[in-house]
N, C-alpha and C positions, 0 to 999 in steps of 0.2 A: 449415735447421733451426736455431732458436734453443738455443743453450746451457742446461742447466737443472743444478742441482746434489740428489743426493739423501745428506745426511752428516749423522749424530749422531754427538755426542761425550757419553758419558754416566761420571760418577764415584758412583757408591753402592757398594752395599751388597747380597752375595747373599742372596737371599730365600730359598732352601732348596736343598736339595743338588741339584749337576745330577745330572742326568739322561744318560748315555751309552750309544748306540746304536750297533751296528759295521753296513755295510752289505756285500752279499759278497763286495765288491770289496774289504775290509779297511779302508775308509776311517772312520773315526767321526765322528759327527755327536753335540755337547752341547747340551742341552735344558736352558735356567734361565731365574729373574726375579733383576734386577737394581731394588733400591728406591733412590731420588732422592728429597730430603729437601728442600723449598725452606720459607723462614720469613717468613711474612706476615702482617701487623699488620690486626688487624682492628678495626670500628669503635671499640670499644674503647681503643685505643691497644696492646694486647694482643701479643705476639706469637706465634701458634701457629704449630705445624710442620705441612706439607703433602705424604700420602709418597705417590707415584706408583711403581710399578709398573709395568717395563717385560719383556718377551719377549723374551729372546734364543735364539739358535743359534749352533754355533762348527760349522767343520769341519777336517776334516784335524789340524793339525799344532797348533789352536789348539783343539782337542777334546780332543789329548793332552796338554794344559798344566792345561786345567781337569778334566779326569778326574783329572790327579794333584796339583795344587796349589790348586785351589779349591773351598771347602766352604762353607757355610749361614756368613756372617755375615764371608763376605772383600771384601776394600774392594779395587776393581779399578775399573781407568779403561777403557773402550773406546771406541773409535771404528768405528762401521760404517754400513749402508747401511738404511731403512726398507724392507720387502717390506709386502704383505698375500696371503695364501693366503685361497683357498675353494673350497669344497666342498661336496655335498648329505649332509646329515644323514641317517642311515640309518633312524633310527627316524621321522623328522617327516615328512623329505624335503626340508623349509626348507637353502637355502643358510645356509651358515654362513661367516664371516669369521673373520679373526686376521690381528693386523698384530704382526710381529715384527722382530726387530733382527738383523740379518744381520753379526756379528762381523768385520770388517777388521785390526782391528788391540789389541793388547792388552796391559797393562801391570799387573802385580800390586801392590798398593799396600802390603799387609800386611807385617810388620817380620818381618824372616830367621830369630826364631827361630819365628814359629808357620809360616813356611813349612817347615821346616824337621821338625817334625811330621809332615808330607803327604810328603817326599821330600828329596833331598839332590841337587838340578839346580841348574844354575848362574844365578847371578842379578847383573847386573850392568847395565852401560850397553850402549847396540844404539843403532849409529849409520845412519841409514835417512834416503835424499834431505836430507842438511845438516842433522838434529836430531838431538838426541841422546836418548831416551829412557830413565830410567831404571826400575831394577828389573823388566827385561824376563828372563823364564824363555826359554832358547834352547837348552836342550840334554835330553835325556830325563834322566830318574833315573838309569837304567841307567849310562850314558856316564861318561867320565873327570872330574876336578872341576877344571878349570882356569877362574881368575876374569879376567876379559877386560876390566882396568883401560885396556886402550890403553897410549898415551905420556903417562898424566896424572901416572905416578910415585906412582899412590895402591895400598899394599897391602890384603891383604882386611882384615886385623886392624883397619883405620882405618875403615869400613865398620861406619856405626853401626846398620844393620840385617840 
């Protein structure tokens, strides 16, 4: 079997507020669109902006991050996996598609004091297989506030977001 890769890496813009679903196993599953903004010159010389529109879903432990930290117009970086569901239409019968974005991994992009609006969790660097990530949310609201500089010698006060 040959090798294939299935990965996007997407930085915009949420499109409207998620959507959060518990299942009864207590697990939650978040339901949003994330907008991607690319700029292309048209014949013109011109240049307009082009917004796409993408599907996502988060589960678990990344449904609890954007249930409490992410709202209608948060700048957030993700990287995940492309699916497509379908299904028969109930009213037509016509199969139906959707191709959505299956959330891996997630970084809140928005500056600490509008997160900080939404909850008071810890936001900091998360160092994962030799990169370092920053402004990754790793800890519930609820939970104690300790800011996780590492050995970099950087306090939170220096922490311009």
């Amino acid at each position: 079997m040959s090798k294939s890769v299935n990965k996007v890496i997407l930085l915009g813009n949420v499109g409207k507020a998620p959507e959060v679903t518990a299942f009864q196993s207590g697990d939650l599953k978040a339901s949003f669109s994330l907008a991607t903004t690319d700029r292309v010159k048209d014949q013109d010389g011109n240049w307009n902006d082009r917004t796409e529109g993408h599907n996502l879903v988060a589960y678990r432990r990344y449904a609890e991050v954007i249930r409490d930290y992410v709202h209608k117009g948060s700048k957030i970086y993700i990287e995940g996996k492309i699916v497509t569901r379908s299904w028969d239409d109930k009213e037509t019968g016509k199969k139906v598609y959707r191709t959505e974005i299956i959330v891996l991994d997630l970084s809140l992009l928005d500056n600490r004091s509008k997160q900080s609006m939404r909850g008071d969790g810890n936001v900091g660097q998360h160092r994962e297989q030799g990169r370092t990530t920053e402004s990754r949310v790793y800890s519930h609201p609820g939970g104690s506030r300790q800011d996780n500089y590492g050995d970099l010698g950087i306090d939170h006060s220096e922490i311009p977001f």
